[in-house]
C-alpha positions in Angstrom: 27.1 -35.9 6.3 26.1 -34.8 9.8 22.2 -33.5 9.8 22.2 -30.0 11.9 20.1 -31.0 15.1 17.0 -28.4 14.6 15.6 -28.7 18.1 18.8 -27.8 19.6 18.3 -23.8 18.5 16.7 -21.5 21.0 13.9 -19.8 20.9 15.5 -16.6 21.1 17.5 -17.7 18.3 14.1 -18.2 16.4 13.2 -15.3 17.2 16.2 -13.5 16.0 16.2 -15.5 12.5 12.8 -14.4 12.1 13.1 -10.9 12.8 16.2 -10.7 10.7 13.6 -12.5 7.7 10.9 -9.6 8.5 13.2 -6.4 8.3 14.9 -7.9 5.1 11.3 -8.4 4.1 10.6 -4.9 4.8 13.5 -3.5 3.1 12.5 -4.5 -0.3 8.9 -3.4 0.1 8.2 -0.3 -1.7 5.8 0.5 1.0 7.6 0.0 3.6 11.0 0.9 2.5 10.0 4.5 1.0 9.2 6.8 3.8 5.7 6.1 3.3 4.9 4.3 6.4 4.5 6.7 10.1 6.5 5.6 13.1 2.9 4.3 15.3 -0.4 5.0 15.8 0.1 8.9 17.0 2.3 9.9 13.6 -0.3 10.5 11.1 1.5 12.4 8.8 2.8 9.9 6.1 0.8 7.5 3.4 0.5 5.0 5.5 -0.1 4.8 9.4 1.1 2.4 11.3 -1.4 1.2 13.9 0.3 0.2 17.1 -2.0 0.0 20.0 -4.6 -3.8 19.5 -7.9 -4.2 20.5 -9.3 -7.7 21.4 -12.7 -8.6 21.1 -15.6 -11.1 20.7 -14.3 -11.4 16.4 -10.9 -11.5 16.8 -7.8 -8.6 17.6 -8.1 -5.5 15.4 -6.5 -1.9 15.4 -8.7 1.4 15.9 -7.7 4.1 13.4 -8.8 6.8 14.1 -9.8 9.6 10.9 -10.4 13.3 13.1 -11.6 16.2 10.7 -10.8 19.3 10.9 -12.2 22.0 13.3 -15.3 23.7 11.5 -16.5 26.8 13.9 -15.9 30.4 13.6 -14.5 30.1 17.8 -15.5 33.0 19.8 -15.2 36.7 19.4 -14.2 38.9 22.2 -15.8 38.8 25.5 -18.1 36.3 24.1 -19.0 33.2 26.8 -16.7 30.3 25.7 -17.9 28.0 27.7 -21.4 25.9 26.0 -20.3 26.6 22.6 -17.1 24.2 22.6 -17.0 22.7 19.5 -17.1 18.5 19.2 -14.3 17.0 17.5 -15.6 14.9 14.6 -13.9 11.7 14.0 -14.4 8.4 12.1 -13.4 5.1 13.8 -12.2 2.9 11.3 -11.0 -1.0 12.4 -8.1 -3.2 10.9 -8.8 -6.6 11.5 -6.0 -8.8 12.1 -5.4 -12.3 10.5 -2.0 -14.2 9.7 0.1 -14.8 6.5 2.4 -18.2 6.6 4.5 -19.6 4.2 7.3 -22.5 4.5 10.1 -24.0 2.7 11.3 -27.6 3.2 14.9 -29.3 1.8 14.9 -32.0 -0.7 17.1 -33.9 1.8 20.7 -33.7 2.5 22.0 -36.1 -0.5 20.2 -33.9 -2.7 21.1 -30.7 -1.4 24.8 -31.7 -1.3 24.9 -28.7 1.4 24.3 -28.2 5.2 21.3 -28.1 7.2 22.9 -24.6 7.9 23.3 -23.4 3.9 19.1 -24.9 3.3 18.4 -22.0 6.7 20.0 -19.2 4.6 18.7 -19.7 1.4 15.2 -19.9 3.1 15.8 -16.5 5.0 16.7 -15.3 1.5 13.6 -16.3 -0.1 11.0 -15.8 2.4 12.0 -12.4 3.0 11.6 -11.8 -0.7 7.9 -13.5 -0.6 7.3 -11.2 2.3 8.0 -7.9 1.0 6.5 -9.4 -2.6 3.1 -10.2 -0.4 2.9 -6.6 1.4 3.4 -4.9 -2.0 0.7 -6.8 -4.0 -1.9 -6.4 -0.9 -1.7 -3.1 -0.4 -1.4 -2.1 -4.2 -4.9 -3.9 -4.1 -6.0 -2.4 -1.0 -5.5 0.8 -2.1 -6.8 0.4 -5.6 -10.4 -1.1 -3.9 -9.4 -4.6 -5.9 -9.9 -8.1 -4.4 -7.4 -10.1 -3.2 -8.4 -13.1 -5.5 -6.7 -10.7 -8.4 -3.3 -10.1 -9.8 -2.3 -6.9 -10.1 -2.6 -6.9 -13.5 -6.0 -7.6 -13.4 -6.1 -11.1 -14.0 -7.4 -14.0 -11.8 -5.3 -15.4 -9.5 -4.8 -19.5 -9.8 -4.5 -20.3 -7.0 -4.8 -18.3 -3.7 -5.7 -17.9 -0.2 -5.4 -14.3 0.1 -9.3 -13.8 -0.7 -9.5 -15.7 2.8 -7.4 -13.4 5.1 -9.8 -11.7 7.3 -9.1 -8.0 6.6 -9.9 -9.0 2.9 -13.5 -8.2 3.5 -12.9 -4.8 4.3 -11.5 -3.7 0.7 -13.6 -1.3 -1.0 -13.5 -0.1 -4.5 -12.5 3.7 -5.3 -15.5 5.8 -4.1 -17.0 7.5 -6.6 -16.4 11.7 -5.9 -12.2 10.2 -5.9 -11.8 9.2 -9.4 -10.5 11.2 -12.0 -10.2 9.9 -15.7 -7.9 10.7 -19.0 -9.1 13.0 -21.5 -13.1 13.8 -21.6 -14.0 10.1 -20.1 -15.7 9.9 -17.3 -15.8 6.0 -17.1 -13.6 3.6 -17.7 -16.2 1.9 -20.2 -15.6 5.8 -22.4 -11.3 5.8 -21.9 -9.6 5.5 -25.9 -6.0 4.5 -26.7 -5.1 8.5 -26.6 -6.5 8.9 -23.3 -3.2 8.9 -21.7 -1.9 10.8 -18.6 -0.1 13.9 -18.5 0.8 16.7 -16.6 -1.9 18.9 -17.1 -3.8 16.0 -15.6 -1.7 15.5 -12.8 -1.9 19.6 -11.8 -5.9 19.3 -12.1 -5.8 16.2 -9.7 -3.6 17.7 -7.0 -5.9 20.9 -7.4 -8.7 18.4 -7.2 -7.5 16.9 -3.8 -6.7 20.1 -2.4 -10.6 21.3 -2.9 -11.8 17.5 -1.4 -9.2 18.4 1.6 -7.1 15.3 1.1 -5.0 15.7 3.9 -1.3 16.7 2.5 1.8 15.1 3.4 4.6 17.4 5.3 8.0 18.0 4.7 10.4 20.9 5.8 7.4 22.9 5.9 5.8 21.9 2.5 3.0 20.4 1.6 3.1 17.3 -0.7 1.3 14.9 -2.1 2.6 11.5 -3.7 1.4 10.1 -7.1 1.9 6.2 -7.8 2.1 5.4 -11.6 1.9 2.4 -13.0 5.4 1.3 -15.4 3.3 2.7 -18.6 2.1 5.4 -17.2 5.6 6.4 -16.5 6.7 6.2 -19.8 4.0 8.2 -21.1 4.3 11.0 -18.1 7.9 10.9 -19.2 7.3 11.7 -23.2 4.7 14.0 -22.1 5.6 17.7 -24.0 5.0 19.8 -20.6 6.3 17.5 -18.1 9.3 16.9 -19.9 9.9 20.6 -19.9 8.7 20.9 -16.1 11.4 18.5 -15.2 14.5 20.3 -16.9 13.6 23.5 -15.1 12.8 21.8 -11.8 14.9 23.1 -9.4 16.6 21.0 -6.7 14.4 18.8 -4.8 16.1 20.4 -1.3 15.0 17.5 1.2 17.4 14.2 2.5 13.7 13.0 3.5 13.7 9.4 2.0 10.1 9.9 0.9 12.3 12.1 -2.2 14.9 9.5 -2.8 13.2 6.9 -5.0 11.4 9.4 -6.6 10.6 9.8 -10.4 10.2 13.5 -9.9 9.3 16.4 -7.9 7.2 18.8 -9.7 5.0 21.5 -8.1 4.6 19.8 -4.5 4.4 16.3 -6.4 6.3 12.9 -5.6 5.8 10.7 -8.5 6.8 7.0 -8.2 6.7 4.5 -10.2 6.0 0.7 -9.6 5.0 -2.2 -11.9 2.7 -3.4 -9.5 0.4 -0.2 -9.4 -3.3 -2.0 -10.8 -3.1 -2.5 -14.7 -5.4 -4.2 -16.7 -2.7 -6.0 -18.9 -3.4 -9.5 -17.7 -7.2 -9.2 -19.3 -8.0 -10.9 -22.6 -9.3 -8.6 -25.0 -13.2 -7.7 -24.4 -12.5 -7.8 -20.5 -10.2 -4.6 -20.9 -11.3 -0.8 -20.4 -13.3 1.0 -23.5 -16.0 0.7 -25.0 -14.8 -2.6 -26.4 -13.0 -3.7 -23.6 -9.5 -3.2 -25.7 -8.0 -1.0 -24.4 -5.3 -1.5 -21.4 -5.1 1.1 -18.9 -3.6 1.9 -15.3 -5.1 3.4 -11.6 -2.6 5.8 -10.4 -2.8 6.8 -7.2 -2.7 10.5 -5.7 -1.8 9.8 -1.9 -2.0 12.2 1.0 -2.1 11.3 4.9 -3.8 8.1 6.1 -4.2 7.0 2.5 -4.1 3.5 4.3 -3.8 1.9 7.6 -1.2 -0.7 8.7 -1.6 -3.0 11.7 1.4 -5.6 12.6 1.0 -7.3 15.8 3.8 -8.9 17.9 6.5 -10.5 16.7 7.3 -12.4 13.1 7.6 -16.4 13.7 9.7 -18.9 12.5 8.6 -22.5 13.0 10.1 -26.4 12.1 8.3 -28.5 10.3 7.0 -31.5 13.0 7.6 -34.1 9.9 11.1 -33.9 8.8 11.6 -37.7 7.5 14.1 -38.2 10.8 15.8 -34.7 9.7 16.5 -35.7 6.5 13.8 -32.9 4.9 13.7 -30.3 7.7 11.5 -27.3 7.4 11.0 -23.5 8.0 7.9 -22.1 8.8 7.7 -18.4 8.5 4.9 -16.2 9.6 3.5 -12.5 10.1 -0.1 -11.5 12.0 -0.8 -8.3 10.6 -4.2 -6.1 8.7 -4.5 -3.2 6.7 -7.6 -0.9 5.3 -8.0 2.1 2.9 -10.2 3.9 5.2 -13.8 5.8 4.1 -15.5 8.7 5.9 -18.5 11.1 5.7 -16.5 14.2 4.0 -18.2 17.4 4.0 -16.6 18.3 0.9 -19.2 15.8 -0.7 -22.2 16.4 1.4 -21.5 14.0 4.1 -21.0 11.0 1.6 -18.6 8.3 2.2 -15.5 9.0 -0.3 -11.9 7.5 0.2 -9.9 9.7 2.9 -7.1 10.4 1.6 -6.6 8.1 -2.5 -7.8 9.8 -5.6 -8.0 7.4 -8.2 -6.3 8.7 -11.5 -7.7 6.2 -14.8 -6.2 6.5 -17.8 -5.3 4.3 -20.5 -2.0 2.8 -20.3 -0.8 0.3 -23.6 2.4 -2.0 -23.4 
């Protein structure tokens, strides 16, 4: 069996491969795939932005975002002098750090295989474009949830990871405070029960809720929406919820091709509801190290998205790599690589006297049992 000479592919060809591994990659992603992502830095009208333009300095390349508020003043009546009473455009500046995520594959060898060189390149497109969009889901589940990188998404401890060492890992930050809204009468998740469930009264008080904190909304043919993330069993109970069942059945149409409707759960009142198994859970925990007052009970964060509900930097161009110790080409290898940050940005809102809150996430807690 002839071994495929590696070296011999271009650059270009590289290039190609690893693009090709990158878009797959960004096909499966439910963040990337689902309308929720802008076109660059200038589109700030979906969940996520897409930060374009990179700024190199002293620490490294980041991404400015910027978060502009919304014109305050009364203007000018009249004849009144214009001039001197301009009004200053607030804005926060908010900065995505950049850092690199790699992963390889490398053959068992070619009497092992019992395939081509070319067959081992295939299969590895296959499965590093999976691990890619698998990556970008998890990270900005816990980006937006304000959980570390060194956890699963259902809450338990990661084995073994180096995710807690990318550089834009330092810039999560938990739910703020005046952006969490809980099931029932708790007001922690130390006070959630079993019965503390969410519905679709709840879901009508937290869009109301974001409304009143100006949570930027998300348009569409004119509308304004907002998107609600749910975890698998907060789905199910949404779903076997008395009012939303009958909500749904006398839904009308849902009237837009946008694809930000066509993964949807529902449309309900302005609503997107999604669901997604990797939305924070707590179902990894053992017992005592759960939500309640005992730490039994298993629960979920939704998420209520508007506009710049997170930013998303990817700079330059995917790589794909060979290994440099291929056992004479017995074992080659493929290298695969992305540089790229993201951030749940904060700001002063006025809606809270000035205090930092999440810009555009409201956390919704609820209990949420297997």
């Amino acid at each position: 069996m002839a071994a495929t000479d590696f070296s011999a592919r271009t650059e270009a060809q590289k290039r190609v491969w690893a693009a090709e591994t990158t878009q797959e990659g960004q096909d499966q992603s439910f963040w990337l795939s689902n309308g929720f992502v802008g076109r660059d830095t200038p589109d700030m009208s979906r969940p996520v932005q897409r930060i374009t333009e990179l700024t190199r300095t002293t620490g490294g390349d980041r991404c400015i975002m910027q978060l502009v508020g919304d014109m305050q003043s009364d203007g000018v009546a009249g004849d009144k002098k214009l001039a001197g009473n301009e009004e200053a455009l607030v804005n926060d500046t908010q900065e995505i750090v950049i850092d690199q995520l790699r992963n390889g594959v490398v053959s068992k060898g070619e009497m092992t295989e019992q395939r081509t060189v070319i067959r081992f390149r295939a299969n590895a497109k296959q499965k590093l474009s999976f691990w890619l969009s698998e990556k970008v889901d998890e990270l900005m589940h816990l980006t937006a949830a304000g959980r570390a990188y060194s956890l699963n998404t259902d809450g338990s401890t990661r084995a073994s990871t180096t995710l807690s060492q990318l550089a834009f890992s330092a810039s999560v930050v938990a739910a703020s405070t005046n952006r969490i809204k809980y099931g029932g009468t708790a007001s922690s998740e130390a006070t959630l029960g079993v019965a503390d469930k969410i519905t679709w009264s709840m879901v009508v008080q937290a869009c109301a809720f974001a409304k009143r904190k100006k949570i930027k909304p998300i348009r569409d043919m004119g509308k304004d929406h907002l998107i609600l993330l749910v975890s698998t069993e907060q789905a199910r109970d949404l779903k076997l919820d008395s009012t939303y069942q009958t909500n749904v059945r006398t839904a009308g149409p849902r009237g837009s091709k946008n694809v930000l409707f066509q993964n949807a759960l529902a449309v309900i009142d302005g609503t997107v509801v999604y669901e997604h198994n990797k939305v924070f859970n707590t179902l990894g925990l053992a017992a005592g190290s759960k939500w309640g007052a005992a730490g039994t009970v298993d629960g979920a964060q939704a998420l209520l998205l508007g506009s710049q509900a997170l930013g998303y930097a990817k700079i330059g161009n995917s790589f794909m790599r060979e290994s440099d110790q291929t056992d004479y080409k017995n074992n080659p290898g493929l290298g695969f690589g992305l540089k790229f940050g993201m951030l749940k940005p904060q700001y002063r809102s006025r809606a809270d006297a000035n205090v930092s809150e999440d810009f555009g996430i409201v956390s919704l807690k609820t209990a949420a049992a297997q």
